[in-house]
N, C-alpha and C positions, 0 to 999 in steps of 0.2 A: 905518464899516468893520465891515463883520462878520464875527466870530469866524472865520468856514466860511473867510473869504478866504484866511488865514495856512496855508496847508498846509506849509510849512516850513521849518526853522530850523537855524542854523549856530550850535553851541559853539565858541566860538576857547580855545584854550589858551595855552600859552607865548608871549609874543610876537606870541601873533595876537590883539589887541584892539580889534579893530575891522573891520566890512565893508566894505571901500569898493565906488564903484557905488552905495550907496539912494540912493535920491531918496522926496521927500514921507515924512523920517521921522519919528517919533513916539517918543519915550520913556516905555515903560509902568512902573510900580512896583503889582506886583501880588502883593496878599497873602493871605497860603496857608496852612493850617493846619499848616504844617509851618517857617514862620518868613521871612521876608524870601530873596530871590534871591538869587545873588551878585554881581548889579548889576542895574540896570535893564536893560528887554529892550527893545531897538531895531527896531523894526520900519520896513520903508520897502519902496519898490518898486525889484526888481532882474529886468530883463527881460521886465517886463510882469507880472510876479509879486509879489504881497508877501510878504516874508520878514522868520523873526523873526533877531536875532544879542542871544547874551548872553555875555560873556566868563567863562568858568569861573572862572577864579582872583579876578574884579574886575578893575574898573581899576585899572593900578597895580601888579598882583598883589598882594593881597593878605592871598589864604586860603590856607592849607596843604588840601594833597593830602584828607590828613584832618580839613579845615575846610569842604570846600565841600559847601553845602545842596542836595544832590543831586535830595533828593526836592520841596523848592520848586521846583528850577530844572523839572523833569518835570511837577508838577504843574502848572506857571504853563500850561508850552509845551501840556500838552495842554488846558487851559482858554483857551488861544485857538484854538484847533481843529487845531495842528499835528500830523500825519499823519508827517514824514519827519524825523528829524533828522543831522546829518553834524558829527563831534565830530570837530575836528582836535588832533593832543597831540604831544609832544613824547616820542623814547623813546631809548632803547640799541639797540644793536645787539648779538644775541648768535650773531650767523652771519658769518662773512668777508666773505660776497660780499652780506651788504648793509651796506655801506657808509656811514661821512658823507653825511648830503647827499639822499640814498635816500629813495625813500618805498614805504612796507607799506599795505597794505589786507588787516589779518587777517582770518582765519577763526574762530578758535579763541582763548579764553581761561584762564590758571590762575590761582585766582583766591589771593593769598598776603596780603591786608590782614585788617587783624584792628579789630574793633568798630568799622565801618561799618554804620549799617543802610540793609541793601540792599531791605526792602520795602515798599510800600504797605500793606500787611494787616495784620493782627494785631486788637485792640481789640472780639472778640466775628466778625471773617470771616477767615477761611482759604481761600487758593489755592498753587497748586504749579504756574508755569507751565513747560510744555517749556522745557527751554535746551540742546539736545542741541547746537545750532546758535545761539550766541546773537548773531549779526550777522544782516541782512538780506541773504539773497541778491538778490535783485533791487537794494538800493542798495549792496552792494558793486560787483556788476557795472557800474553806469553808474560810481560812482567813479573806479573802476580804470579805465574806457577814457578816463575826464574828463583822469586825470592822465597817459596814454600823451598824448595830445592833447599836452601842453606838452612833449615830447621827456626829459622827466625821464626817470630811472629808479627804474619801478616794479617794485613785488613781490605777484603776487596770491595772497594768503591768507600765513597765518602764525600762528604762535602767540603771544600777548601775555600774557607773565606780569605781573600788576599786582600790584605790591610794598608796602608800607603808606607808605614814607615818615616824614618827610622825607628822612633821609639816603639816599645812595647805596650799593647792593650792598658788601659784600665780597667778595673774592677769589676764596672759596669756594661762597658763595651764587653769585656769576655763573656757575663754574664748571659747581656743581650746575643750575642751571637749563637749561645746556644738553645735560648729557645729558638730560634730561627730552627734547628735541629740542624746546624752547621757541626763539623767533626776535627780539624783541625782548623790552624789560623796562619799563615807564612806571607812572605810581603814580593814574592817571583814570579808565580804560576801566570800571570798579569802583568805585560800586555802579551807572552810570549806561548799561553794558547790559542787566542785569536789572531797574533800573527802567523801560525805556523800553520793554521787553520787555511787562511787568506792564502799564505804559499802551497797550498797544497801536499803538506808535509803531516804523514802521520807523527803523532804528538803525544806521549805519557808520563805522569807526575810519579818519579818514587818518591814519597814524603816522609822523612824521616825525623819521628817521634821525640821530641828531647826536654820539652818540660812541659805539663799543665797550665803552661800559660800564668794567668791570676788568680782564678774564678775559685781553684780548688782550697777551703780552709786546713790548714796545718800543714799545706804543703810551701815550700819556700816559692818566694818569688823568682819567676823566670830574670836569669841576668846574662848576658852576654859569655862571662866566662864557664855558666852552665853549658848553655847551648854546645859549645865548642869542646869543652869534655865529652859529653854524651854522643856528640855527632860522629868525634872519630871515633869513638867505641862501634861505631852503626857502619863506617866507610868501608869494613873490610867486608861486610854482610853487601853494602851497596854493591861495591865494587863485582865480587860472585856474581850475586844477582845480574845484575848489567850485562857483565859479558856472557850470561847462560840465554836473558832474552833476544842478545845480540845473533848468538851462534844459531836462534833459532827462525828470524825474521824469513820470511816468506821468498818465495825467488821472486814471484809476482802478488801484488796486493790486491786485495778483493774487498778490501772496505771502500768507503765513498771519500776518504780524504784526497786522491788524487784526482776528483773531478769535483773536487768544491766550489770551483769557480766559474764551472760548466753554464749555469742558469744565474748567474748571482750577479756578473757583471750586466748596468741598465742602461750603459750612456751609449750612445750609437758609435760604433768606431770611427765613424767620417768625422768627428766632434773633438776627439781625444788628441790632443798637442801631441805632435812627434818627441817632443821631448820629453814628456811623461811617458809615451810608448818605450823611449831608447830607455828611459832610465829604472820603469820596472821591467826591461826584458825577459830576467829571469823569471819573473810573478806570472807574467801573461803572455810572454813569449809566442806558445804555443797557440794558445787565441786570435795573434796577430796574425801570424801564418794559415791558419783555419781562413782566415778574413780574405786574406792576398789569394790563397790556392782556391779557394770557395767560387 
């Protein structure tokens, strides 16, 4: 199987830990300079395609928001060649009309977690990639028409404030987020669209609706065992969805997420330790060689 096959890959969040549909699959454990995955990455064939699926949280769930190896799991997914990836999460709802049950495909993110490291870089190379727009348009759009496909109720585009975690907003916090004109609130999205950004991996949030957070009066307070009801009511909707965007992905991409790092890297390459070269290979790989053949 080589590398190039895997063009892409599904994060299952909340309740979603598991792809069903692969067939001929394979359990990788694949180690990163950045530390073990948050589980093994399953790869198999779904529609004549191989696809990778790794569950954010673990099996079992069992890393906090602010536990999971964000930049292993990026790192793995683009060292086997994956190109696209579609992060499904579980969120609040901080607007009426989207609803329990609802699902978002935002546009827009605020980013409110704190000592996450959200970069590849650092260690002798520095890059500043654009995030003006940090989802993929091109894989939102197939998303969003993936999940009108299952009669759900979607929302295209939104704001996703991503909170640190673990616990749930307060009153005031929710309240404040919405004037901001934020539209849901989830604690994933962050650091894992700016890494995937930085890898060069087109990147989309399905966000899956499951309580009004706090803000809303006479609606119950969001509690963990909600979420978890309401989310596997959503996972067979996710699930459709997913594999309809999947079956549709491009043979070749035309957005700009595969050359984000084209202008973005600043440090001179004669500068940059061979060791940081060896150890983001997969991230900048292809820059180094541009460098050496140039």
């Amino acid at each position: 199987m080589a590398n190039g096959e895997i063009r892409a890959a599904v994060i299952g969040g909340s309740g979603f830990y598991q792809m069903e549909g692969l067939s001929d699959t394979e359990s990788l454990t694949i180690g990163t300079p950045f530390g073990p995955t948050s589980d093994t990455i399953t790869v198999g064939t779904l529609d004549g395609q191989r696809v990778a699926f790794l569950p954010r949280h673990g099996v079992g769930h069992r890393l906090l928001p602010s536990e999971i190896p964000a930049r292993a799991n990026f790192w793995a997914l683009k060292s086997l060649g994956v190109e696209s990836v579609i992060s499904v999460s579980a969120v609040g709802s901080l607007r009426e009309d989207i609803e329990p049950l609802h699902m978002v495909v935002p546009d827009q993110l605020i980013d409110r977690t704190r000592g996450r490291t959200s970069t590849f870089f650092g260690d002798g190379i520095v890059a500043h990639v654009a995030f003006g727009d940090p989802f993929c348009p091109q894989l939102r759009g197939l998303l969003t028409g993936a999940v009108r496909e299952t009669e759900a109720t979607v929302h295209n585009g939104g704001t996703y404030v991503v909170m640190e975690g673990p616990a749930f907003s307060t009153r005031s916090e929710s309240s404040l987020y919405r004037t901001w004109g934020a539209d849901v609130i989830g604690m994933t999205a962050l650091p894992e669209a700016k890494l995937a950004r930085e890898a060069e991996i087109c990147f989309a949030v399905l966000a899956c609706s499951t309580d009004y957070d706090c803000w809303r009066e006479g609606h119950e307070d969001v509690t963990a065992d909600m979420i978890v009801a309401n989310l596997f009511q959503n996972v067979d909707v996710s699930r459709r969805a997913v594999r309809t965007a999947l079956q549709r992905l491009p043979g070749e991409r035309t957005c700009g997420c595969g050359s984000a790092l084209e202008t973005a890297i600043v440090t001179s390459w004669d500068l940059v330790p061979r060791e940081t070269q060896e150890r983001l290979a997969p991230i900048i790989g292809k820059y180094v060689e541009q460098k050496v053949t140039g």
